[in-house]
C-alpha positions in Angstrom: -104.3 -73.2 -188.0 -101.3 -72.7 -190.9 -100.3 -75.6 -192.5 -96.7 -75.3 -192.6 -94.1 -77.7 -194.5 -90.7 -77.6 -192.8 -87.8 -78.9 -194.6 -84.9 -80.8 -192.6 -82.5 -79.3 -194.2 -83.2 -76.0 -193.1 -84.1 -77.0 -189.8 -81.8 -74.1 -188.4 -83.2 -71.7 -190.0 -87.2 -70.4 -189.4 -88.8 -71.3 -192.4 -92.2 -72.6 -193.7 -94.0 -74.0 -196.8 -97.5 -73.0 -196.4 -100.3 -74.2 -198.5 -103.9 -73.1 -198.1 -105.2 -74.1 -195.0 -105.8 -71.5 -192.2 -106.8 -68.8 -193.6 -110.1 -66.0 -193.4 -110.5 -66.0 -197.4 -113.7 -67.8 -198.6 -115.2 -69.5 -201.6 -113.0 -70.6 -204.7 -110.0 -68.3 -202.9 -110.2 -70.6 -199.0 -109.0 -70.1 -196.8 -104.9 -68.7 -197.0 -104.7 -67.0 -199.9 -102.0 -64.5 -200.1 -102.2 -63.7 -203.4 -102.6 -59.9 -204.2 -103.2 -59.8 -208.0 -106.0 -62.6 -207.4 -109.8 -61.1 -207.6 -110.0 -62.1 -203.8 -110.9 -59.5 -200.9 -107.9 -56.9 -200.4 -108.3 -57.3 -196.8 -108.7 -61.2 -196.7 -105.0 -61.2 -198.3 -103.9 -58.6 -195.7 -105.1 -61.0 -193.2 -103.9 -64.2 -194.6 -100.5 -62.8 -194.8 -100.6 -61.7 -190.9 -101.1 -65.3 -190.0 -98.8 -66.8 -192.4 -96.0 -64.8 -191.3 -97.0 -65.2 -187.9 -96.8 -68.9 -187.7 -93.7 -68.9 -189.1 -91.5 -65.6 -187.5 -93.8 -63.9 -185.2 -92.8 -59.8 -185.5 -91.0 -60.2 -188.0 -91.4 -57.9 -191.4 -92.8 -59.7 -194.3 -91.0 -58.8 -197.6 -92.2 -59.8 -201.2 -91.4 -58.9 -204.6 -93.5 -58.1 -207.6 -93.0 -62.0 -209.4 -92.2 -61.9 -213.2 -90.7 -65.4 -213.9 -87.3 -63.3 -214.5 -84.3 -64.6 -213.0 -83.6 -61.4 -211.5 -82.4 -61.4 -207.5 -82.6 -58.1 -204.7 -80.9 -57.5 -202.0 -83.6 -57.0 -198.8 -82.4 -54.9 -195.9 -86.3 -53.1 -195.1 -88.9 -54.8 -197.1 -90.7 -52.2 -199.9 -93.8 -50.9 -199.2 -96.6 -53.2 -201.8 -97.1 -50.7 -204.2 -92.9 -50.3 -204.9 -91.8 -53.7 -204.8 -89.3 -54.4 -207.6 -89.7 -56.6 -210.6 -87.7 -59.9 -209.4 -88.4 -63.2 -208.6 -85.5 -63.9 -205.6 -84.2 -61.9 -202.7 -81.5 -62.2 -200.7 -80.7 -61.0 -196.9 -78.4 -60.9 -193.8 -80.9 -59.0 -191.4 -82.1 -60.0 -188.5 -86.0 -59.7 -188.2 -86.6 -60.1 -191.9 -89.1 -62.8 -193.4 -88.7 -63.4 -196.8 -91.7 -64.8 -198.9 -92.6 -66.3 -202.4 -95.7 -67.0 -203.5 -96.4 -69.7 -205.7 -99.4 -71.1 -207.3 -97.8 -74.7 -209.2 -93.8 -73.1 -209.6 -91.3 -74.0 -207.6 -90.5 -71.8 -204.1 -86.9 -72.2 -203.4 -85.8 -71.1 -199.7 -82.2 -71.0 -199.2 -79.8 -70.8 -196.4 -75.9 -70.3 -195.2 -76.7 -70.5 -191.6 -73.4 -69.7 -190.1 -73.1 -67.0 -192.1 -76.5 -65.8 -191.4 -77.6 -65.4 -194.7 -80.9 -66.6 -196.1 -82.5 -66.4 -199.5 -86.0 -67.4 -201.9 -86.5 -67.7 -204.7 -89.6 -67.9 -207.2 -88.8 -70.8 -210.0 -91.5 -71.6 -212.7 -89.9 -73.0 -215.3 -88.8 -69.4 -217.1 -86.8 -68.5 -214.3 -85.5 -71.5 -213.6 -84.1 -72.2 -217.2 -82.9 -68.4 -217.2 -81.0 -69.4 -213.8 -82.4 -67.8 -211.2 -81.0 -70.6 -208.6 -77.7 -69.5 -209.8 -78.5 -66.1 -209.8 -79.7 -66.5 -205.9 -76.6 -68.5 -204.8 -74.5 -65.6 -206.1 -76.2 -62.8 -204.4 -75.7 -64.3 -201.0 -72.0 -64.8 -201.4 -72.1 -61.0 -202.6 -73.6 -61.0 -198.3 -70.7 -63.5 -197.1 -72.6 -67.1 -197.8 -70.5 -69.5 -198.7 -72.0 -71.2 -201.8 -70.4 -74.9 -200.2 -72.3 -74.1 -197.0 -75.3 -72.8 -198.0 -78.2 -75.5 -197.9 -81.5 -75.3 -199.9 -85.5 -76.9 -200.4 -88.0 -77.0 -202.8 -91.6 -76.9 -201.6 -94.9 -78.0 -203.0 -95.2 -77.2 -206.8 -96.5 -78.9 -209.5 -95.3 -82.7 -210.0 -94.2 -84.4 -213.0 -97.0 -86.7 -213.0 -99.3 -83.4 -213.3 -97.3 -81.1 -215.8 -97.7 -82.4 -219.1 -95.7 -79.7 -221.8 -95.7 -80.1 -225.7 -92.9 -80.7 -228.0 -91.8 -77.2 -228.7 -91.5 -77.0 -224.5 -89.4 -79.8 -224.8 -87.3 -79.3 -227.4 -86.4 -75.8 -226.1 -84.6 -77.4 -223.2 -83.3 -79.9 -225.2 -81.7 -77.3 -227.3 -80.0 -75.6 -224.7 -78.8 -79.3 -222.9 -79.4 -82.4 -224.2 -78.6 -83.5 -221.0 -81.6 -82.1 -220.1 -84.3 -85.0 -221.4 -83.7 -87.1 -218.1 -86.1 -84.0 -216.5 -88.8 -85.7 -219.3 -90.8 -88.5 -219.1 -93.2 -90.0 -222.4 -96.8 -88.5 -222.4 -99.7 -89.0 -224.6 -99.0 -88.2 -228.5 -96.8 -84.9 -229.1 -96.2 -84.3 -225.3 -94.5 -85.2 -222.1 -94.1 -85.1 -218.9 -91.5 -82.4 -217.1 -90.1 -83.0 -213.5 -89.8 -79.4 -213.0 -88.8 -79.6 -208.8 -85.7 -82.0 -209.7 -84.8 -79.6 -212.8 -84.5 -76.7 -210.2 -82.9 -79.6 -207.6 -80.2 -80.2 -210.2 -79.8 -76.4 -210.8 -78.7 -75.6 -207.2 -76.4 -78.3 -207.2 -74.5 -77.2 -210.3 -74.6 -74.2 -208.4 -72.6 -75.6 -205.5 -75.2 -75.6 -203.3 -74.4 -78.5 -200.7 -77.8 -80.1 -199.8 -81.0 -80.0 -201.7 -84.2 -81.7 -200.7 -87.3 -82.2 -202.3 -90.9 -82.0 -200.5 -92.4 -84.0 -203.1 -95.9 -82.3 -202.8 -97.9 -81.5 -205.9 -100.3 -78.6 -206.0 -102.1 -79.6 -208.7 -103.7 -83.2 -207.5 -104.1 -81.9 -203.8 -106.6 -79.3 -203.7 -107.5 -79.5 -200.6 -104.1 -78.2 -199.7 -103.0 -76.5 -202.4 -103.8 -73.7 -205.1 -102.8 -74.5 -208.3 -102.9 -72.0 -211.3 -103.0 -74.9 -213.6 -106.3 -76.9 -211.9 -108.0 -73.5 -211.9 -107.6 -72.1 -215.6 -108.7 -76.0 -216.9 -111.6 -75.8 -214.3 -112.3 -72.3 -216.0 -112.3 -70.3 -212.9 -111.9 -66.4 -212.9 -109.0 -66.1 -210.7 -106.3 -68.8 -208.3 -105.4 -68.0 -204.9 -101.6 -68.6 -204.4 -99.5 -69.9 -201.1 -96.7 -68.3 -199.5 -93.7 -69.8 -198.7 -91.2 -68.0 -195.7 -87.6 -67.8 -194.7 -86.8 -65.5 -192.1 -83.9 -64.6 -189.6 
């Protein structure tokens, strides 16, 4: 069985953080690996992201976009066959019947929702598209469907913790060049590096956005791997390839 994440504040709206549990995939890549540009089986994929969907909006059409760490948002009325999905990293829609999903292998998935208005987004947020505003960027394309930016509530799932994501000085100083406001997302590491809190970085984000409720899942993919890929755990374990979970908002 999926092992799905619900949020409370999207409790209106169906929705799931899925991690890697429940699945057909096998070996370094088990078991619910959705992750198309990973070395696993083309079909186990296809599979994975039949159930995924399924435990979270049975019927409903699964839509993803190529992910680029851009802060680039589309708008999703039909979702695009797999071999023409845009370059972006959010997507926004009002229809009924759609499932939105991000896949994420230690960044930030973002699900959104206005759900009197009936407008849902996602949202992709390592920490490129996160400094380049991609929360911001999400938040405005569902007013552009009739959100209401006030109304619209918003969680982060499982990504990589602060306690795991150790950056260097030039990282750090980057962000600190833009905000010095900006070093409270920064803990002290060892010598010449730190420690960034990337999930309340993006929780601050959407609330200088105006978004009205933000809540944090807490869950780190890098120290559970048993539930979790993590892009990060696998390149230092010198692994080939990382499976990534999906992450689902749908109306």
């Amino acid at each position: 069985m999926a092992d799905v994440v619900k949020a409370a504040s999207l409790e209106e709206t169906a929705h799931g953080f899925l991690g890697r549990r429940g699945g057909v995939s096998t070996g370094q890549y088990a078991s619910l690996n959705v992750g198309t540009g990973s070395p696993d089986l083309p079909r186990a994929v296809e599979a994975n992201r039949t159930i995924a969907a399924d435990a979270v909006l049975p019927g409903a059409e699964l839509a993803t976009v190529y992910q680029v760490h851009s802060a680039d948002v589309v708008r999703i009325d039909t979702p695009f066959p797999m071999d023409a999905r845009p370059h972006a990293d959010a997507m926004v829609t009002d229809r009924p019947g759609v499932l939105l999903g991000i896949l994420t292998a230690d960044c930030a998935p973002v699900l959104l929702a206005d759900a009197d208005a009936g407008v849902i987004g996602a949202a992709h947020a390592g920490w490129r598209g996160a400094f380049a505003g991609i929360c911001a960027n999400t938040v405005a394309a569902m007013e552009e469907l009739g959100a209401n930016r006030g109304n619209i509530r918003a969680a982060i799932g499982p990504c990589i913790a602060q306690a795991s994501y150790e950056v260097d000085e030039g990282f750090y100083l980057r962000f600190l060049a833009e905000d010095e406001a900006f070093e409270r997302f920064f803990k002290p590491g060892r010598a010449g590096h730190h420690q960034f809190d990337l999930a309340a970085f993006v929780a601050a984000d959407l609330a200088r956005a105006g978004v009205s409720r933000v809540e944090i899942t807490g869950l780190d993919t890098y120290a559970d791997e048993d539930r979790y890929f993590s892009y990060r755990r696998a390149t230092q374990a010198g692994e080939d390839g990382y499976g990534r979970q999906i992450s689902l908002i749908g109306l």
